[in-house]
C-alpha positions as CSV (number, residue, x, y, z in Angstrom):
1,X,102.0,89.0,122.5
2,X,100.2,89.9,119.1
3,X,101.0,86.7,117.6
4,X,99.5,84.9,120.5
5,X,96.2,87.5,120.2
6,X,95.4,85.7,117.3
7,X,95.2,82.2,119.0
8,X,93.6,83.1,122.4
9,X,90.0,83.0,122.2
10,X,89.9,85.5,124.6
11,X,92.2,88.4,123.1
12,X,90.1,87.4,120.2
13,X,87.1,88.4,122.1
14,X,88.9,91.6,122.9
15,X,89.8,92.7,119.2
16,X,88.2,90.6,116.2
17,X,84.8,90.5,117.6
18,X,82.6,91.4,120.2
19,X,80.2,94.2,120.7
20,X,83.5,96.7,121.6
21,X,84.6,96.1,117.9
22,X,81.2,96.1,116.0
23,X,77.5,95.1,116.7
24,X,77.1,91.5,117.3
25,X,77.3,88.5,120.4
26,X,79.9,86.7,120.4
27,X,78.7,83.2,120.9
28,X,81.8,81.1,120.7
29,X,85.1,81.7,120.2
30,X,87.4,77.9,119.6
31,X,90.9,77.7,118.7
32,X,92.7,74.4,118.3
33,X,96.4,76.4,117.7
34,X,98.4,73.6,115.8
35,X,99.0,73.2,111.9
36,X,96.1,71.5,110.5
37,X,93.8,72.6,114.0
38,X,90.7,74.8,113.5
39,X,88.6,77.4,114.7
40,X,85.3,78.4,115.0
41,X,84.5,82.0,115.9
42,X,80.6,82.1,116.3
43,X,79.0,85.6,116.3
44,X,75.6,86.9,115.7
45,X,74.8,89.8,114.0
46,X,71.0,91.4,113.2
47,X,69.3,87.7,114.3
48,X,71.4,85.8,112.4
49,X,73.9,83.2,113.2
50,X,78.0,83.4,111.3
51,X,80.3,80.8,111.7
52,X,83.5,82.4,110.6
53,X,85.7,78.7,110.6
54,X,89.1,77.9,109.1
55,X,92.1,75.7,109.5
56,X,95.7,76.7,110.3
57,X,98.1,76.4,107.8
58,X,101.3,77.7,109.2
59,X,102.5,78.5,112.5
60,X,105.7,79.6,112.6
61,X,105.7,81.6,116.3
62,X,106.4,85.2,116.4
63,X,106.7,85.6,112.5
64,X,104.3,83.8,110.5
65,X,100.6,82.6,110.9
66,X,98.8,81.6,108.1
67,X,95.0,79.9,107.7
68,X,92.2,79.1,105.8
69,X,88.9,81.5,106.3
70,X,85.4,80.9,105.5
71,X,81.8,81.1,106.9
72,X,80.5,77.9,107.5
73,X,77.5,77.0,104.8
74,X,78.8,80.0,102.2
75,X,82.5,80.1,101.5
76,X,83.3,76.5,103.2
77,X,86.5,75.3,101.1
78,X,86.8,78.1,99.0
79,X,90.7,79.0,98.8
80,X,90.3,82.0,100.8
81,X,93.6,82.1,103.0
82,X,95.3,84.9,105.3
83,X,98.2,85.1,105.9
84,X,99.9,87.0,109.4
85,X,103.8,88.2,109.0
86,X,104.7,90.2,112.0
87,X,108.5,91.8,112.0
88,X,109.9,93.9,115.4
89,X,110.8,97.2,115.7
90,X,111.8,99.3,118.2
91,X,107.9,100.5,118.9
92,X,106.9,96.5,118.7
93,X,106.3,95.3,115.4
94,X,105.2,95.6,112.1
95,X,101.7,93.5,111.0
96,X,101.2,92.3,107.2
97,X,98.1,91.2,106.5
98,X,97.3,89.1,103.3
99,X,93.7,88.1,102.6
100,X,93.4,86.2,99.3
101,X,90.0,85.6,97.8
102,X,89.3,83.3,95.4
103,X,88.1,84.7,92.3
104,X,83.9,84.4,93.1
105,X,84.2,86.6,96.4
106,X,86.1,89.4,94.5
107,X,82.9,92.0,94.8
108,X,83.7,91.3,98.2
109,X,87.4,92.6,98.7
110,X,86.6,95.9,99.6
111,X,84.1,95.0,102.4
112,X,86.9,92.3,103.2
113,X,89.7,95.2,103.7
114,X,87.3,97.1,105.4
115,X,86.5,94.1,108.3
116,X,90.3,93.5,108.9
117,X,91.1,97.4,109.0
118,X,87.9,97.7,111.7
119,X,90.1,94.6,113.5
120,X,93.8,95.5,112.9
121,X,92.7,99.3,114.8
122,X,91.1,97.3,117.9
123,X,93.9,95.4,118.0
124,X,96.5,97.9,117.9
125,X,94.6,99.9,120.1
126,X,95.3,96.9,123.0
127,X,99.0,97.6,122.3
């Protein structure tokens, strides 16, 4: 079930955005779950429009999800990639989560790790 939450546009809407996560409207949510499908997740936040997009890399269902993340017109193509390794244990499982940034977004890691810790909570808090 937390594997599929991050290919189901709506758990997505439940967890990685929406206005019960942080301030914004979530405009579109699209997942094309297959290697080398994409997503769009379209939000707007303070009158502007964000386009967070990427490509999936790796599914490898229950253990493994990996993908390409950028906002379309800023970081389009960059290198940044996340990676997803989920292991069980008797409560449910264990998440990894492994954002890497290219090299010209590193000022941004720490706002980065605090977005995904913001997420990972709502998430865990629907399980």
């Amino acid at each position: 079930a937390v594997f599929d939450a991050w290919l189901d546009p709506a758990w997505l809407g439940r967890w990685m955005f929406g206005p019960d996560v942080r301030p914004v409207t979530v405009l579109h949510l699209r997942t094309e779950a297959r290697v080398g499908g994409g997503f769009s997740f379209l939000v707007e936040r303070d009158g502007q429009r964000i386009d967070h997009i990427g490509t999936y890399l790796e599914i490898d269902r229950p253990r493994r999800l990996v993908f390409t993340w950028a906002i379309r017109g800023e970081s389009d193509d960059d290198g940044s990639t996340v990676a997803i390794d989920l292991a069980a244990t008797p409560e449910g499982c264990a998440l990894t989560l492994t954002h890497t940034l290219p090299a010209q977004w590193a000022d941004y890691a720490s706002r980065t790790r605090h977005g995904w810790t913001t997420m990972l909570d709502a998430l865990h808090r629907l399980f």
